[in-house]
N, CA, C and O atoms as CSV, one atom per row, in Angstrom:
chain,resi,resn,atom,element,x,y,z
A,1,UNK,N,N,0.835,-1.169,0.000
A,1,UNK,CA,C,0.000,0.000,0.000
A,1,UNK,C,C,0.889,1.244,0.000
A,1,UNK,O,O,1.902,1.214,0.699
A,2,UNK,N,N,0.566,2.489,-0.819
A,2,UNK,CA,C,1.600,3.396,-0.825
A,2,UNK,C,C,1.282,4.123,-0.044
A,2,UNK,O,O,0.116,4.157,0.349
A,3,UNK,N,N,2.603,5.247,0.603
A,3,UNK,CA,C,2.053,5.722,1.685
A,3,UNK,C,C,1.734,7.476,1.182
A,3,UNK,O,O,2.313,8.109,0.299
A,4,UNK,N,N,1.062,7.749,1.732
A,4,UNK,CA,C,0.110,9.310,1.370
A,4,UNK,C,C,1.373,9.996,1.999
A,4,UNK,O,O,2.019,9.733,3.013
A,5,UNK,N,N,1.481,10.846,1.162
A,5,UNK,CA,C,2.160,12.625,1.190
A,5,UNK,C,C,0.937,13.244,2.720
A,5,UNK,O,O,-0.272,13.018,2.787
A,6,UNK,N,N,1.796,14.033,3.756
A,6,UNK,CA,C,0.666,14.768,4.583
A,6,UNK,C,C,1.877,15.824,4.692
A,6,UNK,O,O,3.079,15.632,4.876
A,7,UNK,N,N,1.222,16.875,4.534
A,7,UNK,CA,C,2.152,18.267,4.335
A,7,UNK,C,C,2.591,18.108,5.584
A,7,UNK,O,O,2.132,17.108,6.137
A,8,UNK,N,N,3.438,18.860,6.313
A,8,UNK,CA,C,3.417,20.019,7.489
A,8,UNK,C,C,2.961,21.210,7.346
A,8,UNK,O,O,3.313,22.069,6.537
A,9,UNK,N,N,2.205,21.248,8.109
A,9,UNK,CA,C,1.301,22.225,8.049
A,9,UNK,C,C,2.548,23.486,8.824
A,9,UNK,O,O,2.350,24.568,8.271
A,10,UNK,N,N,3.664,23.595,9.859
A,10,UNK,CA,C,4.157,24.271,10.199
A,10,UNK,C,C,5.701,24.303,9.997
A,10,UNK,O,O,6.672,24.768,10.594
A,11,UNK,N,N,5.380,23.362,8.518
A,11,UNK,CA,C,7.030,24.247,7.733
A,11,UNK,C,C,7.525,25.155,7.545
A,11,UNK,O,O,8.695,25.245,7.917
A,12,UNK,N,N,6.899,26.261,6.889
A,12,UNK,CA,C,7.213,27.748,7.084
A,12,UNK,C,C,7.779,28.442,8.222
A,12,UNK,O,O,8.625,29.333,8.135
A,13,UNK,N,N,7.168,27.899,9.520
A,13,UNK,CA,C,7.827,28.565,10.885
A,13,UNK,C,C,9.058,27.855,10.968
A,13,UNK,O,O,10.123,28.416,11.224
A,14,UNK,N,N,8.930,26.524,10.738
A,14,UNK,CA,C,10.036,25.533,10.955
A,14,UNK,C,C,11.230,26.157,10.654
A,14,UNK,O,O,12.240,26.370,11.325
A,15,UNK,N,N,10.855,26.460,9.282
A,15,UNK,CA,C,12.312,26.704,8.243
A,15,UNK,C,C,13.029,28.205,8.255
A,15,UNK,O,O,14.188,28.547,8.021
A,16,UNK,N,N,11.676,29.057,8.682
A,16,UNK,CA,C,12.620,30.324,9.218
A,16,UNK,C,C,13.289,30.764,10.385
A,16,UNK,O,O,13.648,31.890,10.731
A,17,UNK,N,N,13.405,29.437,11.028
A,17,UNK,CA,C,13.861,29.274,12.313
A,17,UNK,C,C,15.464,28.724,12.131
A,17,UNK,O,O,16.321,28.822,13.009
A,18,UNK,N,N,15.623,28.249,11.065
A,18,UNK,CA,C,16.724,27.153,10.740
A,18,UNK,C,C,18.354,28.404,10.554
A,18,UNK,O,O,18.327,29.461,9.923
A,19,UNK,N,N,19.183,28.021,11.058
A,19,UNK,CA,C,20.353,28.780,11.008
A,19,UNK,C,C,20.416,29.287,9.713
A,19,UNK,O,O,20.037,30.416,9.403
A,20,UNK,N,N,21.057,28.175,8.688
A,20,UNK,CA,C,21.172,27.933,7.594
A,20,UNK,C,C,20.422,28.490,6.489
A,20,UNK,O,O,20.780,28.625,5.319
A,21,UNK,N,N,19.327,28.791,7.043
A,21,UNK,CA,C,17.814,29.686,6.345
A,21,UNK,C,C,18.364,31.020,6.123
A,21,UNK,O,O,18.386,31.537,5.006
A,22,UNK,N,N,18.860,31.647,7.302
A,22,UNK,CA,C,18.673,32.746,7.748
A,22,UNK,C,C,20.259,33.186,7.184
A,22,UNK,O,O,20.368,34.313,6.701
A,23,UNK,N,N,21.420,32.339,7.244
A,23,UNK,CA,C,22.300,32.239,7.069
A,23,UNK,C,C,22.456,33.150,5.196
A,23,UNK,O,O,23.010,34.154,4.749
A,24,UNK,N,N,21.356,31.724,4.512
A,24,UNK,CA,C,21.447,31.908,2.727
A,24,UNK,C,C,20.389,33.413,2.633
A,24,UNK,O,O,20.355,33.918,1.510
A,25,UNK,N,N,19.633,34.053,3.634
A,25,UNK,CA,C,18.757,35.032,3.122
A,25,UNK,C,C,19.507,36.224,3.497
A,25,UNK,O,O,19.021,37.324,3.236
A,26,UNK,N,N,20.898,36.108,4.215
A,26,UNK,CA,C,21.657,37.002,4.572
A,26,UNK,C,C,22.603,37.450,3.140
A,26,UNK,O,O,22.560,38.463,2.442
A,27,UNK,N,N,23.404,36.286,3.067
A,27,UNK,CA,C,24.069,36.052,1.600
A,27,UNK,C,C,23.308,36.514,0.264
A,27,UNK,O,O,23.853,37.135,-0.649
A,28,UNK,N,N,22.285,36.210,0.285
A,28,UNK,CA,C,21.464,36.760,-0.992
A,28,UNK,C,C,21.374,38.220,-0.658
A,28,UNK,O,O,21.944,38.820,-1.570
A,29,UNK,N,N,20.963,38.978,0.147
A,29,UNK,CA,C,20.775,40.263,0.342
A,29,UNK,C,C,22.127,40.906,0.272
A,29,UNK,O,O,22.309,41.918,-0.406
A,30,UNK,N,N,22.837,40.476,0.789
A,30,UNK,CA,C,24.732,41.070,0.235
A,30,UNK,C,C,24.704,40.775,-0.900
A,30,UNK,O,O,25.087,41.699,-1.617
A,31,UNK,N,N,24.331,39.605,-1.589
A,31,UNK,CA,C,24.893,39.659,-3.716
A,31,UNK,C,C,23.919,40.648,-3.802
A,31,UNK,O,O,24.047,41.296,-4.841
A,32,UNK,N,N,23.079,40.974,-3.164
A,32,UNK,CA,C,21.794,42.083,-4.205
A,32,UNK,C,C,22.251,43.621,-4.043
A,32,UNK,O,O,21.783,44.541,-4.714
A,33,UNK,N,N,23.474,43.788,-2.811
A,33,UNK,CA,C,23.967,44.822,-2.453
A,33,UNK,C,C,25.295,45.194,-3.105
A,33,UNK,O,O,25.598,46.387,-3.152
A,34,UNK,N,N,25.932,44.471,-3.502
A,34,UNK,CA,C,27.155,44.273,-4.261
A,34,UNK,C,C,26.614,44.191,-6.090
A,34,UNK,O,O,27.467,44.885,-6.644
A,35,UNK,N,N,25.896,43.816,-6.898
A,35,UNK,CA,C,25.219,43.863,-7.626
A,35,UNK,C,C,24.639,45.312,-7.690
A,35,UNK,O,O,24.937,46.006,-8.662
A,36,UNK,N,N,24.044,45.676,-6.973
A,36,UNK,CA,C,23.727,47.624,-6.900
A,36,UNK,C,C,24.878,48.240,-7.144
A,36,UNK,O,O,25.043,49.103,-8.006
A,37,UNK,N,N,25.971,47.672,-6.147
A,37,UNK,CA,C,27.276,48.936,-6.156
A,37,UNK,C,C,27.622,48.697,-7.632
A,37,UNK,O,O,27.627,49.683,-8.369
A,38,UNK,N,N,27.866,47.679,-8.058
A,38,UNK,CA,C,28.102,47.484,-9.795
A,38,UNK,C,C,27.595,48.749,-10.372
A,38,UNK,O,O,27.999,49.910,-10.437
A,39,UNK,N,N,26.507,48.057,-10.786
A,39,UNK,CA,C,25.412,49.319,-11.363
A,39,UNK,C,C,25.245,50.447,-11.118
A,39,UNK,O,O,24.878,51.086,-12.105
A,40,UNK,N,N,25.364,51.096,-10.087
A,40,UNK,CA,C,25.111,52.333,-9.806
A,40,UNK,C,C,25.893,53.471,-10.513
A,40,UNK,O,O,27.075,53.149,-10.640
A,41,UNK,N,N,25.569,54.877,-11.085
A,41,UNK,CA,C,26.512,55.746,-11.204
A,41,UNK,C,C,27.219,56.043,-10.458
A,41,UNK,O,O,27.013,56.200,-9.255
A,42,UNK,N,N,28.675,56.240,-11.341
A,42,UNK,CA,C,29.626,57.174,-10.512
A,42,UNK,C,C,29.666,57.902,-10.213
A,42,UNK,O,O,29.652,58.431,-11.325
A,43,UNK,N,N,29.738,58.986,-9.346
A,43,UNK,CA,C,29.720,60.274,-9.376
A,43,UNK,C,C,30.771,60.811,-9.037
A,43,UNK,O,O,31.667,59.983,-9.197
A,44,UNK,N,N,31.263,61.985,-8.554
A,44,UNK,CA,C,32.324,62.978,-8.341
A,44,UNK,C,C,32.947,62.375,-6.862
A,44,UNK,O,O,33.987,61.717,-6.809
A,45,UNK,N,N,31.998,62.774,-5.513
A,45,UNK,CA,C,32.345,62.127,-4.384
A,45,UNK,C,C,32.249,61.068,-4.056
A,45,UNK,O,O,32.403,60.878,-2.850
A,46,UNK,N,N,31.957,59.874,-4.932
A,46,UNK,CA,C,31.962,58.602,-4.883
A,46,UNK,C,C,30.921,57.965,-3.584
A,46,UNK,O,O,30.763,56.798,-3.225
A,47,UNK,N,N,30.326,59.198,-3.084
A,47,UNK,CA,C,29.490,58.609,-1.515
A,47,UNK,C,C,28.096,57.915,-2.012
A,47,UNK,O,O,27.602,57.159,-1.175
A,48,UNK,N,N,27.436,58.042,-3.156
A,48,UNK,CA,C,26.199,57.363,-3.339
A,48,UNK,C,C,26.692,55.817,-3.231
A,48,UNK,O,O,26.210,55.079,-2.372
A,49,UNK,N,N,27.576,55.417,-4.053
A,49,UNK,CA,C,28.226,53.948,-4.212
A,49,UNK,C,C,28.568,53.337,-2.832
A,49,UNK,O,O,28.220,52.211,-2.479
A,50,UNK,N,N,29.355,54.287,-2.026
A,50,UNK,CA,C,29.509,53.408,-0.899
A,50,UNK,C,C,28.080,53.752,0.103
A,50,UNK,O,O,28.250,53.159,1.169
A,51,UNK,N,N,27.142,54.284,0.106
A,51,UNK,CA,C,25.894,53.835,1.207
A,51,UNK,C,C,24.880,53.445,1.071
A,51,UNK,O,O,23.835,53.882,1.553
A,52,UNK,N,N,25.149,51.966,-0.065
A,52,UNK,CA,C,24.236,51.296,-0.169
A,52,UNK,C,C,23.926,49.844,1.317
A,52,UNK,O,O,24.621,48.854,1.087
A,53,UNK,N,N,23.430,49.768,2.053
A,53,UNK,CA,C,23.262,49.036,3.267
A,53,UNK,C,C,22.461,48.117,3.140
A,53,UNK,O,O,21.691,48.203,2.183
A,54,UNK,N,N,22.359,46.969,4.012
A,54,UNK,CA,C,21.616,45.692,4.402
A,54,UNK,C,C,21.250,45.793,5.578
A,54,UNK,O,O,21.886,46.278,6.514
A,55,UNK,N,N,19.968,45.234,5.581
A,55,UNK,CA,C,19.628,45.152,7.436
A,55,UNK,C,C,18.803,44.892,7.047
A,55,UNK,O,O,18.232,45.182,5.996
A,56,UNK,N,N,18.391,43.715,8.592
A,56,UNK,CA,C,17.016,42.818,8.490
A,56,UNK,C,C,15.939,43.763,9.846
A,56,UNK,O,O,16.417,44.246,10.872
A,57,UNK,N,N,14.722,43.802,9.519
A,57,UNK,CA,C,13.851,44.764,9.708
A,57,UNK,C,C,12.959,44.114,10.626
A,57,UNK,O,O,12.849,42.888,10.614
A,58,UNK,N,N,12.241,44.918,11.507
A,58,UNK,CA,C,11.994,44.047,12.927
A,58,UNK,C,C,11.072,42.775,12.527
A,58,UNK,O,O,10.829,41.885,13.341
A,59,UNK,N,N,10.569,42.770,11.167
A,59,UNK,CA,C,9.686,41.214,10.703
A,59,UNK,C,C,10.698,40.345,10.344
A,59,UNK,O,O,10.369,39.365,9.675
A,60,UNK,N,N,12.059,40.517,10.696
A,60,UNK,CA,C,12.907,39.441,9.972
A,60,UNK,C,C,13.211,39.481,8.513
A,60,UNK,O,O,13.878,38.537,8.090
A,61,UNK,N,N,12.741,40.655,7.434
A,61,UNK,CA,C,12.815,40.813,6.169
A,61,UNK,C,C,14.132,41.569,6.034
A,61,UNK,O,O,14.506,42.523,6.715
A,62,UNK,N,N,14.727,41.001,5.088
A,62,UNK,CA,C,16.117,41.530,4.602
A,62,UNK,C,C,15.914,42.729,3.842
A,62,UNK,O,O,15.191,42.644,2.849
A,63,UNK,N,N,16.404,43.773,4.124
A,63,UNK,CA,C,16.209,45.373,3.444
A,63,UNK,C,C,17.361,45.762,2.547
A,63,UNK,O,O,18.518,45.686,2.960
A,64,UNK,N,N,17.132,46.087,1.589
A,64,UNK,CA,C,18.615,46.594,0.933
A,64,UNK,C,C,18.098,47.647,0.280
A,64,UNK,O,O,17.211,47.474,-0.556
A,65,UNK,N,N,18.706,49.187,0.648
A,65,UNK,CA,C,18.734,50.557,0.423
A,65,UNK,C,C,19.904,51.211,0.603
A,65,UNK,O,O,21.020,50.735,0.810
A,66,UNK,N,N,19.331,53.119,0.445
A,66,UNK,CA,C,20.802,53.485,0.188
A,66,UNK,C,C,20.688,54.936,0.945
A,66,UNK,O,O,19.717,55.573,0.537
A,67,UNK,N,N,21.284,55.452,1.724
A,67,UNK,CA,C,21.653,56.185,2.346
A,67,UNK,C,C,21.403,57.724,2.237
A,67,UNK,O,O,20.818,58.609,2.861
A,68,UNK,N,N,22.237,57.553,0.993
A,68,UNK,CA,C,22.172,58.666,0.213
A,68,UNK,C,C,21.386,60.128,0.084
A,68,UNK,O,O,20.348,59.871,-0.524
A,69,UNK,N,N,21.419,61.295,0.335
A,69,UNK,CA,C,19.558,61.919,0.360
A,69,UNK,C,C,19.793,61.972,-0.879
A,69,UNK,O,O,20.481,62.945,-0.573
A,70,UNK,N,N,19.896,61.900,-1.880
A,70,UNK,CA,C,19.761,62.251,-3.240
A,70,UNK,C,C,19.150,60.557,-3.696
A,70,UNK,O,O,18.800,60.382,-4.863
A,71,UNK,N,N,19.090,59.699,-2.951
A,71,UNK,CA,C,18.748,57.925,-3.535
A,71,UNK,C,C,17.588,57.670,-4.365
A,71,UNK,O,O,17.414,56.830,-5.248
A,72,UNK,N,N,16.718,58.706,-3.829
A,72,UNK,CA,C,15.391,58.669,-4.822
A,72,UNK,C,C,15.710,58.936,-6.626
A,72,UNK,O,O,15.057,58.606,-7.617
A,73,UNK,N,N,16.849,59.585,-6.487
A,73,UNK,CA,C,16.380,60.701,-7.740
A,73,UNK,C,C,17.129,59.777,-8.517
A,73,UNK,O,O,16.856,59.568,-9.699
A,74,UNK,N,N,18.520,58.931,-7.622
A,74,UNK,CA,C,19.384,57.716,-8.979
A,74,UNK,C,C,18.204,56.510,-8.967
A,74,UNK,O,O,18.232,55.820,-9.986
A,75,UNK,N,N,17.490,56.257,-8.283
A,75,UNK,CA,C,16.827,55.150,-8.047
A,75,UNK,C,C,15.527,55.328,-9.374
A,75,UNK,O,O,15.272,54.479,-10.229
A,76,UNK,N,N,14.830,56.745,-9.199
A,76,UNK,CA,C,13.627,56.661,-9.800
A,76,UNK,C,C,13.514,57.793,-10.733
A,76,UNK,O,O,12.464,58.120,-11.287
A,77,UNK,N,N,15.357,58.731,-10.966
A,77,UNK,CA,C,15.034,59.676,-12.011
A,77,UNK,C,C,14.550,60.826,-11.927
A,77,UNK,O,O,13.637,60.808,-11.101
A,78,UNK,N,N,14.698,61.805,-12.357
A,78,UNK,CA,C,13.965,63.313,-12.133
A,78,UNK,C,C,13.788,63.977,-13.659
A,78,UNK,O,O,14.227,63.458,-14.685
A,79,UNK,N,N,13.140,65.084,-13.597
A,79,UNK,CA,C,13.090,65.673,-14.648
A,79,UNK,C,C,14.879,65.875,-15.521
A,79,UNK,O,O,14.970,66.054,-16.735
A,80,UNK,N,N,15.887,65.809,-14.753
A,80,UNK,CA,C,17.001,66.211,-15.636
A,80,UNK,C,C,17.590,64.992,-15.148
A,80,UNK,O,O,18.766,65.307,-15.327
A,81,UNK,N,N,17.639,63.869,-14.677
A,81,UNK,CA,C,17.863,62.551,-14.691
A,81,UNK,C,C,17.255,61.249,-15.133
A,81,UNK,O,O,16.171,60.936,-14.640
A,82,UNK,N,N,17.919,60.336,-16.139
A,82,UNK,CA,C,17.421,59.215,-15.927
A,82,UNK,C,C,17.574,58.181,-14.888
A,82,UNK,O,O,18.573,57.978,-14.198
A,83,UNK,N,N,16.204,57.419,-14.868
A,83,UNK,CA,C,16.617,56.651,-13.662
A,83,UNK,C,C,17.170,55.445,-13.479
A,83,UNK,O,O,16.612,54.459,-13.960
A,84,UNK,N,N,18.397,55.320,-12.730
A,84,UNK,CA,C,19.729,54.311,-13.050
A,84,UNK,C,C,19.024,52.736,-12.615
A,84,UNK,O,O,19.188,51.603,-13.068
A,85,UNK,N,N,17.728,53.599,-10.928
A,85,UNK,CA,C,17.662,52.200,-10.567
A,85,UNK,C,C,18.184,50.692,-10.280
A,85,UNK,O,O,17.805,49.550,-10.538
A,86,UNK,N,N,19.349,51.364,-9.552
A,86,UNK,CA,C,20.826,50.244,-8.834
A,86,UNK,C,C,20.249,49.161,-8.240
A,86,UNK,O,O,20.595,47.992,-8.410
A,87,UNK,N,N,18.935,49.751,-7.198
A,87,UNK,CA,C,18.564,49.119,-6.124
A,87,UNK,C,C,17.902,48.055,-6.799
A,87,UNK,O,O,18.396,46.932,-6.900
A,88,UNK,N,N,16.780,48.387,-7.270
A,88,UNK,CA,C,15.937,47.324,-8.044
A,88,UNK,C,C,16.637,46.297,-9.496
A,88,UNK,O,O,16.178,45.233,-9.911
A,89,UNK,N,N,17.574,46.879,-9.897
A,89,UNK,CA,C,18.566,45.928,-10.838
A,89,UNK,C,C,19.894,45.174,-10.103
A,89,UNK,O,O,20.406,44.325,-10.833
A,90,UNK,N,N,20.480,45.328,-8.896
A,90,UNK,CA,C,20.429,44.717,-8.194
A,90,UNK,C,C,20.122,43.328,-7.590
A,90,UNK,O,O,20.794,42.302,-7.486
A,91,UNK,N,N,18.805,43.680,-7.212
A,91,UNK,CA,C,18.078,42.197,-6.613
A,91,UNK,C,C,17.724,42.016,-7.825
A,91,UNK,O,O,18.766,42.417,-8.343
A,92,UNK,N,N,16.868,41.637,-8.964
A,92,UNK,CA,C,16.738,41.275,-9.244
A,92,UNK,C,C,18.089,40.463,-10.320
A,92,UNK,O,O,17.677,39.563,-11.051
A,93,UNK,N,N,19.306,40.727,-10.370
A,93,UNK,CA,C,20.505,40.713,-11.153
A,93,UNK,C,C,20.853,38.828,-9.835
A,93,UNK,O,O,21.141,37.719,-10.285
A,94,UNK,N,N,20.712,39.098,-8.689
A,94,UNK,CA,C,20.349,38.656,-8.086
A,94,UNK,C,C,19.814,36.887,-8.228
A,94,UNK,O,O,20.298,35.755,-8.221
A,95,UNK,N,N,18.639,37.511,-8.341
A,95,UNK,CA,C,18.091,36.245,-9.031
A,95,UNK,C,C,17.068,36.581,-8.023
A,95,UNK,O,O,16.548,35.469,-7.933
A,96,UNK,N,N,16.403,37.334,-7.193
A,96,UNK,CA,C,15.584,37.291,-6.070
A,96,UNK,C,C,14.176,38.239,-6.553
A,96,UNK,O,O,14.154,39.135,-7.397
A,97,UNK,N,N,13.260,37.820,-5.881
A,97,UNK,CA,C,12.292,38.466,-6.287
A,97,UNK,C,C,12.011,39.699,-5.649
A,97,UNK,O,O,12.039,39.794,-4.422
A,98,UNK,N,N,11.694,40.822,-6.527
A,98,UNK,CA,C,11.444,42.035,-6.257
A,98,UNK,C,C,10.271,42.622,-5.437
A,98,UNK,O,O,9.281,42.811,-6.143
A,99,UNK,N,N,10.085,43.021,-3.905
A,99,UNK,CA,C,9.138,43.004,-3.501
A,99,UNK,C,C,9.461,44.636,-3.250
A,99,UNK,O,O,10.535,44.818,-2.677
A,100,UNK,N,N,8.501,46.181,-3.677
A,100,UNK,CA,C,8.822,47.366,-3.344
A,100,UNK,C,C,7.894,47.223,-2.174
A,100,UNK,O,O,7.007,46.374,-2.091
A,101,UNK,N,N,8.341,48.628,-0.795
A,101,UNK,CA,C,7.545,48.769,0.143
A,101,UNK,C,C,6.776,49.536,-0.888
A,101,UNK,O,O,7.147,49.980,-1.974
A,102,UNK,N,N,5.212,49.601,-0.076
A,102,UNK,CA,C,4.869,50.556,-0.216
A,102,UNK,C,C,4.989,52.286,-0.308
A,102,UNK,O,O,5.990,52.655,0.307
A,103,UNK,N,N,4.585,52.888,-0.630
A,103,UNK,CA,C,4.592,54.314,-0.637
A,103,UNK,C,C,4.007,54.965,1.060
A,103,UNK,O,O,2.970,54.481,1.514
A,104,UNK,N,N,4.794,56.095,1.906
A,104,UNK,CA,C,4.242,55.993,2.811
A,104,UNK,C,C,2.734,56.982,3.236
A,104,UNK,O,O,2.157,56.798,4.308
């Protein structure tokens, strides 16, 4: 008699509990941060490139942004800029899926 598949129903908690989990979602968020610095323009003081940051956010979600006060305008462009969009070519360069916060 074959035996039936029964999910776990509390894999998901299981697995974000796991070192190793947390370990590879760390690593992926550094290639998606290193992948930005690639991409990004150069500029004169070279400071947009270096304050691009990682940090995991009080839900446990890996964040990757940039410091910068000018980050909006390489990220999403202005009237006398196109937009380079490091952050979002990046992760996805990555291989990870693109989730934007909301607008606040």
């Amino acid at each position: 008699m074959p035996m039936r598949f029964i999910p776990n129903p509390h894999f998901t908690e299981e697995l974000k509990v796991q070192p190793l989990y947390k370990a590879a979602l760390e690593a992926a968020a550094n290639a998606a941060k290193e992948n930005a610095e690639q991409v990004a323009p150069r500029g004169e003081t070279g400071y947009y490139e270096s304050a691009f940051v990682v940090f995991q956010d009080d839900d446990g979600n890996w964040v990757l942004g940039n410091t910068d006060f000018a980050a909006h305008w390489v990220e999403w462009g202005s009237v006398n800029n196109p937009a380079y969009a490091p952050l979002r070519r990046g992760v996805q360069a990555a291989g990870l899926h693109l989730r934007e916060a909301p607008r606040p």
